[in-house]
C-alpha positions as CSV (number, residue, x, y, z in Angstrom):
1,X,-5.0,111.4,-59.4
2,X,-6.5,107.8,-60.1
3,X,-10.4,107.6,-61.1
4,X,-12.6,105.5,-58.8
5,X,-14.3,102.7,-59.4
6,X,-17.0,103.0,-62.5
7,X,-20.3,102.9,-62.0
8,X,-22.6,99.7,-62.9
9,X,-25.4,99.9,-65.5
10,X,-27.2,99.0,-62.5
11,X,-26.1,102.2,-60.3
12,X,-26.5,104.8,-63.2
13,X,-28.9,107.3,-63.3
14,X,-31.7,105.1,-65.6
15,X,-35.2,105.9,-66.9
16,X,-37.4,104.1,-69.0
17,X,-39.1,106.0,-71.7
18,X,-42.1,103.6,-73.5
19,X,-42.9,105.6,-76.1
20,X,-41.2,107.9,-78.5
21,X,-43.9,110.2,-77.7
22,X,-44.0,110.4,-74.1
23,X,-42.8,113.3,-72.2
24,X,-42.5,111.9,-69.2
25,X,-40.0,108.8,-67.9
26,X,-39.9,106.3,-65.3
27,X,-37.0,106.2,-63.1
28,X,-35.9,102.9,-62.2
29,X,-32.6,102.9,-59.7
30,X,-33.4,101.2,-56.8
31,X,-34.6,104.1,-53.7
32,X,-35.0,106.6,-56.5
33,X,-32.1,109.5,-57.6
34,X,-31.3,112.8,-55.8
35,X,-31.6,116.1,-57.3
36,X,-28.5,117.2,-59.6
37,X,-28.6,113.4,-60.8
38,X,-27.3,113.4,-64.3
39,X,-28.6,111.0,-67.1
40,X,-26.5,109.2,-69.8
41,X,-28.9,111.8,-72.1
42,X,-27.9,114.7,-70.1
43,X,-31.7,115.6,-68.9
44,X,-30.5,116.7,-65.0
45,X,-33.2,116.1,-61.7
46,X,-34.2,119.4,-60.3
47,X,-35.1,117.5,-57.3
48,X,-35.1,114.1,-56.2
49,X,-37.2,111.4,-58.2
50,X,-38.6,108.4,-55.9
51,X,-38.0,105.1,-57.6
52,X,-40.4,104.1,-60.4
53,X,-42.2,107.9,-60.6
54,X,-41.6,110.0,-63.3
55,X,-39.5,112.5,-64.4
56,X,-40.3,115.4,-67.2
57,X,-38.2,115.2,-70.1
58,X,-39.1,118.3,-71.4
59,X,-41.0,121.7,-70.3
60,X,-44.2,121.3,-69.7
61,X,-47.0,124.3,-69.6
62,X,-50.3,124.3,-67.5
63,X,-52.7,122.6,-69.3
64,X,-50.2,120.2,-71.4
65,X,-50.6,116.9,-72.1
66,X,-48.5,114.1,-70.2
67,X,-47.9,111.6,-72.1
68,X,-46.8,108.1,-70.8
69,X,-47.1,104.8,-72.8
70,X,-48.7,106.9,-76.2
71,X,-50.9,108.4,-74.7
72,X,-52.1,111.5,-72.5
73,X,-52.5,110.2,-69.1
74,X,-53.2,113.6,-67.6
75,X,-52.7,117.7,-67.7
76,X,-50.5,119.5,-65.5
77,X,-52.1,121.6,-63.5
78,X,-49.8,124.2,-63.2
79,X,-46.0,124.4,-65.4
80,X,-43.2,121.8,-64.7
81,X,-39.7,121.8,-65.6
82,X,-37.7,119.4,-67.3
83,X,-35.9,117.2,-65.0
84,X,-39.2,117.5,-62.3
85,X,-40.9,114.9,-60.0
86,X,-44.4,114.3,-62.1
87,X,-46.5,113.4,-59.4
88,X,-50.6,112.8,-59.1
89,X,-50.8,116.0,-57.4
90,X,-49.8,117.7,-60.5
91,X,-52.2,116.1,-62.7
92,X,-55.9,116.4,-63.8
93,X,-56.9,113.1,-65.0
94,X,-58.6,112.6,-68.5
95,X,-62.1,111.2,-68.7
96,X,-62.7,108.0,-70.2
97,X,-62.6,107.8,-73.9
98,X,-66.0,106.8,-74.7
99,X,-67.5,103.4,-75.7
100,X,-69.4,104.5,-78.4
101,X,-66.4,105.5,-80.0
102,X,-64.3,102.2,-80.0
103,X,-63.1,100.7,-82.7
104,X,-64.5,97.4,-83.8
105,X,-62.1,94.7,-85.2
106,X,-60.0,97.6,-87.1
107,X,-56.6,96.5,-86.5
108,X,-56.9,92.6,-86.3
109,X,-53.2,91.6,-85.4
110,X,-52.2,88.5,-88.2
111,X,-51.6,85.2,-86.2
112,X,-48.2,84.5,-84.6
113,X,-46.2,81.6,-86.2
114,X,-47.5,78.3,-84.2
115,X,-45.4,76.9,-81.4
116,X,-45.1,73.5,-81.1
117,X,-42.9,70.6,-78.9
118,X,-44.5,72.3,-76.1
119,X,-46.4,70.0,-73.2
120,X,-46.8,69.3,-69.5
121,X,-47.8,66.8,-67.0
122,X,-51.1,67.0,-66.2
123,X,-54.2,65.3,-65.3
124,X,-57.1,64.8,-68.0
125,X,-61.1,65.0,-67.0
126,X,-63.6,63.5,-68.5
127,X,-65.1,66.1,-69.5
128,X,-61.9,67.8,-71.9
129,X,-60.2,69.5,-69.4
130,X,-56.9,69.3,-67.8
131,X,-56.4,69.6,-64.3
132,X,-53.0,70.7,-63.3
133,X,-53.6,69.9,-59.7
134,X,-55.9,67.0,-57.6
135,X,-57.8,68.4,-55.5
136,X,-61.4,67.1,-53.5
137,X,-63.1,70.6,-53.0
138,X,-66.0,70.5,-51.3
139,X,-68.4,72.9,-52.5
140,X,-71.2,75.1,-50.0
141,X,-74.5,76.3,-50.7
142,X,-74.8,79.2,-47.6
143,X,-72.1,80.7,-45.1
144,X,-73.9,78.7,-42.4
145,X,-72.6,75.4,-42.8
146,X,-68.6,76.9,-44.1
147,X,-67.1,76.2,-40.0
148,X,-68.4,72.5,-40.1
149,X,-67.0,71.9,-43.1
150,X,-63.9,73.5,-42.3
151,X,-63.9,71.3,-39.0
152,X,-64.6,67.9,-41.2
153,X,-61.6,68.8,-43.6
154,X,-59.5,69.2,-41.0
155,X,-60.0,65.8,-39.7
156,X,-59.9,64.9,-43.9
157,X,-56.9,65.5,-44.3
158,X,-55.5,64.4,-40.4
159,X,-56.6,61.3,-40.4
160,X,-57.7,60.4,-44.2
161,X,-56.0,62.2,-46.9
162,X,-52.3,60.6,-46.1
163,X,-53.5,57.2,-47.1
164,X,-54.3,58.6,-51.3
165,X,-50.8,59.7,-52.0
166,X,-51.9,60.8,-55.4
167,X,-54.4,63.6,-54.0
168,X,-53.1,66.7,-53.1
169,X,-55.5,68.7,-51.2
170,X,-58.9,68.7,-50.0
171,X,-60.4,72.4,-50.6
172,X,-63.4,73.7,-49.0
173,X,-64.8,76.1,-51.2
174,X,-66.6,78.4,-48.2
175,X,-67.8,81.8,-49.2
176,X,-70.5,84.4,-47.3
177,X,-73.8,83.9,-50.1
178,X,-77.1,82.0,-49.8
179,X,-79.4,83.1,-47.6
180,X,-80.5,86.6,-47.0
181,X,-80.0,87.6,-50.4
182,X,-82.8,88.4,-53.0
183,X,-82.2,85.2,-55.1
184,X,-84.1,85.9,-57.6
185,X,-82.5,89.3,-58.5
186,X,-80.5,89.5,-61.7
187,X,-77.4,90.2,-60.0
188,X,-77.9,86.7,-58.1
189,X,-76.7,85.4,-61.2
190,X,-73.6,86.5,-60.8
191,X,-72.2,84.8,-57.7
192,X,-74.6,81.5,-58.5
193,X,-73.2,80.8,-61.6
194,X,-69.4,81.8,-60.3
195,X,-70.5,78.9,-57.4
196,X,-71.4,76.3,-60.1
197,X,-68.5,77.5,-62.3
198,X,-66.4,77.3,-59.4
199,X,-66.9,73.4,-58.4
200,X,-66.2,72.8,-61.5
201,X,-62.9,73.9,-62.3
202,X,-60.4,71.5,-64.6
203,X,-58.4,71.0,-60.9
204,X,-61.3,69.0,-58.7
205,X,-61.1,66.3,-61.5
206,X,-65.0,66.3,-61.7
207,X,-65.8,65.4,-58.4
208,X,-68.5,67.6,-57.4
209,X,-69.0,67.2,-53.3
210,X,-71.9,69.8,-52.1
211,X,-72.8,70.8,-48.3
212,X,-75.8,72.2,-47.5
213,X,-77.9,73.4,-44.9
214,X,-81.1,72.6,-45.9
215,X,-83.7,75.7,-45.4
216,X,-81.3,77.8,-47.6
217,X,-82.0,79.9,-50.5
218,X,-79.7,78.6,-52.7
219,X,-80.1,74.9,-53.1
220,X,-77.9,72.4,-54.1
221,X,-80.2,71.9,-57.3
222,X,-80.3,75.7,-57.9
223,X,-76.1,75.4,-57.6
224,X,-76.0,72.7,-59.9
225,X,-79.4,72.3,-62.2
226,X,-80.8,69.2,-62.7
227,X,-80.7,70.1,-66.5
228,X,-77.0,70.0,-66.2
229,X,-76.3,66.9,-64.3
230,X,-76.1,64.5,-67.6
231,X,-73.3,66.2,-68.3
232,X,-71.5,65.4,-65.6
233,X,-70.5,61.8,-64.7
234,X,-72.4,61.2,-61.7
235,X,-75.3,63.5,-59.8
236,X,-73.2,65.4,-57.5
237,X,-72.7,64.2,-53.7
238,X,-75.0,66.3,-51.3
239,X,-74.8,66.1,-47.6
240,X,-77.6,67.9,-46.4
241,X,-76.6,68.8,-42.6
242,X,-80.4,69.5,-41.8
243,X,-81.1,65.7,-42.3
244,X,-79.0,65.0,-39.1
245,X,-81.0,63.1,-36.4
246,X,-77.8,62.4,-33.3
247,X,-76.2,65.8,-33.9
248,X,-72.9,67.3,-34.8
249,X,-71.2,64.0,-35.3
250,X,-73.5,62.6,-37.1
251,X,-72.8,65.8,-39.2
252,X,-69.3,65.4,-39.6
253,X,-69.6,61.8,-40.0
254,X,-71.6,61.9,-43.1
255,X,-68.9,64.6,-44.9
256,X,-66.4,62.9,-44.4
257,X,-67.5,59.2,-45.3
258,X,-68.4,61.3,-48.7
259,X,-65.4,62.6,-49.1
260,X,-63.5,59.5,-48.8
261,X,-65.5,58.1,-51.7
262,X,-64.5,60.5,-53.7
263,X,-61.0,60.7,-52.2
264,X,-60.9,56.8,-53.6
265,X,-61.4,57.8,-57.4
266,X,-59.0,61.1,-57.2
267,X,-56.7,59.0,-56.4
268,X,-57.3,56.8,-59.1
269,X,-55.7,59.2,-61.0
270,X,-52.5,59.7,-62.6
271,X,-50.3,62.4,-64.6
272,X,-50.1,62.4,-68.4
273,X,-48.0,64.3,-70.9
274,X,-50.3,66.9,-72.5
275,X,-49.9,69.5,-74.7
276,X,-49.2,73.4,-74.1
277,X,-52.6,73.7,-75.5
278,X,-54.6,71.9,-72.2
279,X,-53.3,75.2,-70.5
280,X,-56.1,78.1,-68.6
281,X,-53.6,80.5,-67.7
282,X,-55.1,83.7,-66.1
283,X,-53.2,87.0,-65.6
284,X,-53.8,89.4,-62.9
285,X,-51.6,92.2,-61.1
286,X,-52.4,93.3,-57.6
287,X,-50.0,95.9,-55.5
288,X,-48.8,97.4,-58.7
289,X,-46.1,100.3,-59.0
290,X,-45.6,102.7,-62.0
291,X,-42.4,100.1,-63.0
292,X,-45.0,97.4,-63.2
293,X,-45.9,98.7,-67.2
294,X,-42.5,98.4,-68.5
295,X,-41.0,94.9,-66.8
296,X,-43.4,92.3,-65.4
297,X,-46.0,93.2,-67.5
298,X,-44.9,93.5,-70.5
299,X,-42.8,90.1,-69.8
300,X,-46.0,88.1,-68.8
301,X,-47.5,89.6,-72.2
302,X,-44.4,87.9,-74.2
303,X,-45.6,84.7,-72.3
304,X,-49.0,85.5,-72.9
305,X,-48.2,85.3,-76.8
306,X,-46.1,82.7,-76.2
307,X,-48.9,80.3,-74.8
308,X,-51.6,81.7,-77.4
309,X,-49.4,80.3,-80.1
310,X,-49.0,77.1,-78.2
311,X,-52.5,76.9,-78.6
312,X,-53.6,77.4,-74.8
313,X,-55.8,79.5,-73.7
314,X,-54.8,83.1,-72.0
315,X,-57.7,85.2,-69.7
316,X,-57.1,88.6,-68.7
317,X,-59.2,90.5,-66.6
318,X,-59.9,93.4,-64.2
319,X,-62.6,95.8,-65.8
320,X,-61.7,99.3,-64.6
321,X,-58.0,98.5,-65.3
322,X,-58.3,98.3,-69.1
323,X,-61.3,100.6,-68.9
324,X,-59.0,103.5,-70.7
325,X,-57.5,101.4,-73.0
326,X,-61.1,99.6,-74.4
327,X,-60.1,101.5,-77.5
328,X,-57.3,99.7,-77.7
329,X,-59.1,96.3,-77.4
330,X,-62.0,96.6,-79.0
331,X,-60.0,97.3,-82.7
332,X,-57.2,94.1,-81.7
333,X,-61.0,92.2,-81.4
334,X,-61.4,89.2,-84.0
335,X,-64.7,90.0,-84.9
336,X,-66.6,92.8,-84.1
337,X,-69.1,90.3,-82.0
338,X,-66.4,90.1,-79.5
339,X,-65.4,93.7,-79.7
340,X,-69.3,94.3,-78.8
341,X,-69.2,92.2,-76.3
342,X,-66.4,93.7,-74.9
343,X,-68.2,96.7,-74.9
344,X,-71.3,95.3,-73.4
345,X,-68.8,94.0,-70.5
346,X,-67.3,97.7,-69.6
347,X,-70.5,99.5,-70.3
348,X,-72.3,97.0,-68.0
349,X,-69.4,98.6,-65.1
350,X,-69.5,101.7,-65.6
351,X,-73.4,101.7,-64.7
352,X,-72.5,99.3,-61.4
353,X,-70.0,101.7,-60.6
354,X,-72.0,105.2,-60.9
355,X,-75.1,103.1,-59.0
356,X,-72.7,102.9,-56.1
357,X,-71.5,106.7,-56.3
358,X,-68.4,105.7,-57.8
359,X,-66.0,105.8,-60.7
360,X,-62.8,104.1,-62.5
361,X,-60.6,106.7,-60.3
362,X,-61.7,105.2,-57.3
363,X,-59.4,102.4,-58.4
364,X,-55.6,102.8,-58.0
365,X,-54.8,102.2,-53.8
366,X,-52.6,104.2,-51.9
367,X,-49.5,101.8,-52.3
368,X,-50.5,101.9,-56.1
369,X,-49.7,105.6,-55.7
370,X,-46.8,105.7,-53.4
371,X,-45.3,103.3,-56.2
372,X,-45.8,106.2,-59.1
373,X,-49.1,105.3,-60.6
374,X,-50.7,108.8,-61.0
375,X,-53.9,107.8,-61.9
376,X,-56.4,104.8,-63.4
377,X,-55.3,105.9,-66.6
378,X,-51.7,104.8,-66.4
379,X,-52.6,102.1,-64.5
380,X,-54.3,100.6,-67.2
381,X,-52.2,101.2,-69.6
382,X,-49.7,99.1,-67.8
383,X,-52.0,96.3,-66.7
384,X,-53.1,96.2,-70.4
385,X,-49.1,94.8,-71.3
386,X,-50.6,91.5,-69.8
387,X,-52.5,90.8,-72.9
388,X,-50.0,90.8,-74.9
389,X,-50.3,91.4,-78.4
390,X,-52.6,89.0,-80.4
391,X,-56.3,89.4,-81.1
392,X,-59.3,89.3,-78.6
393,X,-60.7,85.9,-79.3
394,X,-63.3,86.3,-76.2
395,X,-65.3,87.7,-74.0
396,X,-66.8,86.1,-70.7
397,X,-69.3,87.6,-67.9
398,X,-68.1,87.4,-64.2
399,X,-68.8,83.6,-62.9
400,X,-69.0,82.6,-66.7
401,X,-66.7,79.9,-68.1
402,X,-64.3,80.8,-70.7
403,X,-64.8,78.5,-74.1
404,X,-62.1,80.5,-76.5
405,X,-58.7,79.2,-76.9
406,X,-56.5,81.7,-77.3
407,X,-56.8,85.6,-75.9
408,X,-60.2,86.1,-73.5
409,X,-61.2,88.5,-71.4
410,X,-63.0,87.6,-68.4
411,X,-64.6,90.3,-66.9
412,X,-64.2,90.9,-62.7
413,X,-63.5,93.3,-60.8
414,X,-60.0,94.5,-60.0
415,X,-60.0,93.3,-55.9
416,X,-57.0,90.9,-55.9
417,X,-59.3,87.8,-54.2
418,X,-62.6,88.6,-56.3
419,X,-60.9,88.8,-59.6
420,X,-58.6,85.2,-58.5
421,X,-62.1,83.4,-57.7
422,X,-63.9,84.5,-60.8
423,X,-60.7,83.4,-63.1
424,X,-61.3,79.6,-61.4
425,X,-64.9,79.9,-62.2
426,X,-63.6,80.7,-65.4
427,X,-61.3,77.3,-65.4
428,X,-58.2,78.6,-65.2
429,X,-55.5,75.9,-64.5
430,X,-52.6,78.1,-63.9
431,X,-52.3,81.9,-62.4
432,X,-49.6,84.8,-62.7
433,X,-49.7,87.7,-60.6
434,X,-47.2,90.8,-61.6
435,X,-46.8,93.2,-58.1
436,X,-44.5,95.7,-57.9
437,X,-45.5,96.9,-54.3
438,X,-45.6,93.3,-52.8
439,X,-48.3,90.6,-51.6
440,X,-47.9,87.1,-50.7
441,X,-51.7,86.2,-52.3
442,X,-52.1,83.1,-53.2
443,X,-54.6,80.3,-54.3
444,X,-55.9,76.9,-52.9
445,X,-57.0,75.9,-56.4
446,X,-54.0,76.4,-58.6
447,X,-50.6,77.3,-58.3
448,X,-49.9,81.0,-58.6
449,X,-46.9,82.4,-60.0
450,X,-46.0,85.8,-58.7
451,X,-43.4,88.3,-61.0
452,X,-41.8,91.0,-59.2
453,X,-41.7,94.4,-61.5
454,X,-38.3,95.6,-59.3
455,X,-35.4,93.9,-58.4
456,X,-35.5,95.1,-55.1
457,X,-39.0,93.4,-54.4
458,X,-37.4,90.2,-55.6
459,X,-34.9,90.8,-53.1
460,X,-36.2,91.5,-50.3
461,X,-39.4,89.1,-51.1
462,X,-37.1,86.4,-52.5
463,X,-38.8,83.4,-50.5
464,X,-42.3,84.5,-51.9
465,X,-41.1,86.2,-55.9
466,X,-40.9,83.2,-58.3
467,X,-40.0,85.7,-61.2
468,X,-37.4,88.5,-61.1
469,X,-39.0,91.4,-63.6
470,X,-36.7,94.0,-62.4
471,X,-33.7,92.8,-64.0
472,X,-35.7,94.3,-67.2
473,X,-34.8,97.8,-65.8
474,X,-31.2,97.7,-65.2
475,X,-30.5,95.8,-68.8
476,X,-29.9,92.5,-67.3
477,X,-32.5,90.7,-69.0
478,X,-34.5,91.5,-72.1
479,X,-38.3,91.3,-71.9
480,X,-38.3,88.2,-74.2
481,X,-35.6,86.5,-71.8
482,X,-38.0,86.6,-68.4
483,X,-41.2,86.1,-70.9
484,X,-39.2,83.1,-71.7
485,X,-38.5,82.0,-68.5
486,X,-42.4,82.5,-67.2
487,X,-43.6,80.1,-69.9
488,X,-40.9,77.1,-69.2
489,X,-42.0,78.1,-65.4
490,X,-45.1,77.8,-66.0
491,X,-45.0,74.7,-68.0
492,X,-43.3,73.0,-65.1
493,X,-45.4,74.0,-62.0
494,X,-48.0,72.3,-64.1
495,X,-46.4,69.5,-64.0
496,X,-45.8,69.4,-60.5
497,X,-42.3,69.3,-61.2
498,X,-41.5,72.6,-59.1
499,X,-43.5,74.5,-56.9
500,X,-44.3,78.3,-56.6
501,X,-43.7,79.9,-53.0
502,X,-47.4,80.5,-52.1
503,X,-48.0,76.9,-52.4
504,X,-44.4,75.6,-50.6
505,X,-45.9,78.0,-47.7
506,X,-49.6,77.5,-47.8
507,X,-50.4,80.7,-48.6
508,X,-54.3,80.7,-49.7
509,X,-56.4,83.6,-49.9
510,X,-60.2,82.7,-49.6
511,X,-62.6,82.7,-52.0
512,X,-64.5,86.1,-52.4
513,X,-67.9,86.1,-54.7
514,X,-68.8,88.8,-56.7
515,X,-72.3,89.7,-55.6
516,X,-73.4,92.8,-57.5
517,X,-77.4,92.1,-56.3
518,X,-79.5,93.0,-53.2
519,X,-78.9,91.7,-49.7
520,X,-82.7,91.4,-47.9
């Protein structure tokens, strides 16, 4: 009798263990592994295992620890066995580790050895930046005005745009704040300052364009402060629709005829070879599964070092999905200034949260869940595999602009389209998103990079994945080969050389403020 066919790496029972700690595994065959599935260990399911949940690797009694990544991510609530389906159900999450407690700058990781030879094509501001797009945005003051803009840059770019070959978009930056809001609230500072951040980013090439309404509450000069205009170089464009005498065309008129002023010096503009270290990238995850932590993750926080010893800059961000890892942060921290202001960031959050009745564990979704994520805590942990592994360099508010080269954080929320518009206010010229659950998000401002944590994702997703993680999981690629392959990606889309699937499709979420303050 003749053996069949052997099994591929890819088809044999597989889990992923992080830590030599951790009593629990990830199992990683695509649609998960019956029960009597035999490991290459000999551990043996005592029932089936969906894909990227976990699996016990030992006994566990009630009460015991689970511990994923290091650390305990939960209790069991009543005894598993070895070889079990480790669900949320069967775990009582921790509570956070408190912030009094953190670390400050006590494990400083020593610099990575500099990479150079490293540039793009991009497009230089006057002001320092590099854009690694042209775009005219036209920025609004209130909701009000957002539908005749959006009717003026449709005629922009029908009947004006094709004739400036070298401008490649016009943007309406449209959003639901000011009016009927208590402006002067200290939250108002917050989606204000994400607004002026926002018209600024390294991609619009300095051309700030603002609509307004006229009897709003946030005026153009409130947007954009007088006291900042001599940094700029030239008073920024305001159409006031208000100041209209013959109507809506008049209206529409007067936007446009602006915008093809500005179109004129965009186009102006050319390409130039810049370094690595011109680069904003900001990382963010969004749809994530329990695989997420151990392949796109972890390969986007190779990168992550990668362009921090490029010199470039690196933000990641998402408050209450590093919330139960701060300890962690806070001690990689260069100085303990930043690790206090780290702090000050999460501490600020939790007391926005409990205002609203809520907590960190009103975080991880349903699909988060139906993709193994047991709790915040693990989630975190995961998400927190973006950073990398150098130290925090900086910290930044929501809406404020990052400064640091290097590591940042810039502090948002965790909603997919909130924490994308408050990384642009933050500059950032270049965006990866890690899902291992699926979403076709995408930017108007910069191209976006999506890195699937599962082969089968990529598959079935392959005209919308850029980056195939999963290949991690079934040993076809090393975290270091698809961290290697995000950077030289990267690098390229900057240059306009190739072009992510969001943007070949169109695919642009809108911009979503973060308005923590009073609505009257």
């Amino acid at each position: 009798m003749t053996e069949g066919p052997s099994k591929s790496v890819a088809e044999m029972p597989r889990y992923i263990r992080v830590d030599a700690r951790d009593n629990v595994a990830i199992v990683v065959n695509q649609g998960g592994l019956p029960v009597g599935s035999r490991f290459a260990d000999g551990l043996v399911l005592v029932e089936q295992v969906p894909e990227a949940h976990k699996v016990a690797l030992v006994d566990l009694a009630e009460g015991e620890a689970i511990v994923r990544y290091g650390v305990v991510i939960g209790h069991a609530k009543q005894t598993i066995a070895r070889g079990s389906w480790v669900h949320k159900g069967l775990l009582t999450p921790p509570a956070a580790p408190p912030l009094s407690g953190c670390p400050l700058s006590t494990a400083v990781p020593e610099s990575l050895p500099r990479l150079e030879g490293y540039s793009f094509e991009g497009f230089r501001n006057a002001d320092g930046t590099v854009g690694t797009k042209n775009i005219l945005a036209i920025s609004t003051t209130v909701q009000c005005v957002a539908a005749t803009v959006d009717f003026a840059v449709k005629r922009i770019k029908r009947e004006i745009l094709p004739r400036y070959k070298n401008v490649d978009d016009v943007v309406a930056i449209a959003h639901h704040y000011g009016c009927g809001v208590a402006i002067d609230a200290p939250g108002a500072a917050v989606p204000i300052r994400t607004l002026r951040n926002l018209s600024r980013n390294p991609n619009f090439g300095g051309e700030i364009f603002m609509v307004s309404l006229g009897c709003e509450k946030l005026q153009p000069t409130r947007m954009i402060p007088v006291s900042e205009l001599n940094v700029l170089e030239e008073a920024p464009a305001v159409s006031v629709l208000q100041d209209a005498e013959h109507g809506f065309g008049e209206m529409v008129d007067s936007i446009v005829s602006q915008a093809e002023d500005k179109l004129k010096r965009l186009n102006r503009r050319r390409r130039v070879t810049c370094p690595a270290s011109e680069l904003v990238v900001g990382v963010q995850c969004g749809g994530s599964d329990a695989i997420s932590g151990v392949t796109a993750n972890p390969a986007v926080g190779f990168a992550t070092d990668l362009f921090v010893r490029a010199g470039a800059t690196v933000m990641f961000s998402e408050v209450t999905e590093v919330r139960d890892a701060a300890h962690l942060i806070t001690a990689r921290a260069a100085t303990p200034e930043v690790a206090k202001a780290f702090i000050r960031e999460m501490a600020w959050y939790d007391d926005y949260l409990e205002a609203g009745g809520a907590d960190r564990q009103a975080n991880p979704t349903p699909g988060n869940k139906k993709g193994g994520l047991a709790n915040v805590v693990e989630k975190a942990m995961g998400s927190v595999a973006k950073a990398g592994s150098t130290a925090l360099m900086g910290v930044a508010g929501p809406g404020e602009r990052v400064t640091q080269k290097g590591l940042v954080f810039a502090a948002t929320p965790a909603s997919d389209f909130i924490c994308g518009t408050l990384q642009l206010a933050a500059g950032m010229n270049m965006h990866i998103f890690t899902t291992g659950r699926g979403t076709p998000y995408g930017l108007s401002v910069v191209p976006v990079v999506k890195v699937a944590s599962n082969s089968s994702l990529a598959g079935r997703w392959h005209d919308l994945i850029d980056v195939d993680a999963g290949r991690i999981a079934t040993a076809d690629a090393t975290v270091e080969d698809v961290g290697w392959e995000i950077f030289r990606l990267i690098l390229d889309v900057a240059s306009g050389s190739k072009k992510t699937w969001a943007d070949h499709w169109g695919l642009h979420n809108e911009f979503v403020l973060f308005n923590p303050g009073p609505v009257t």
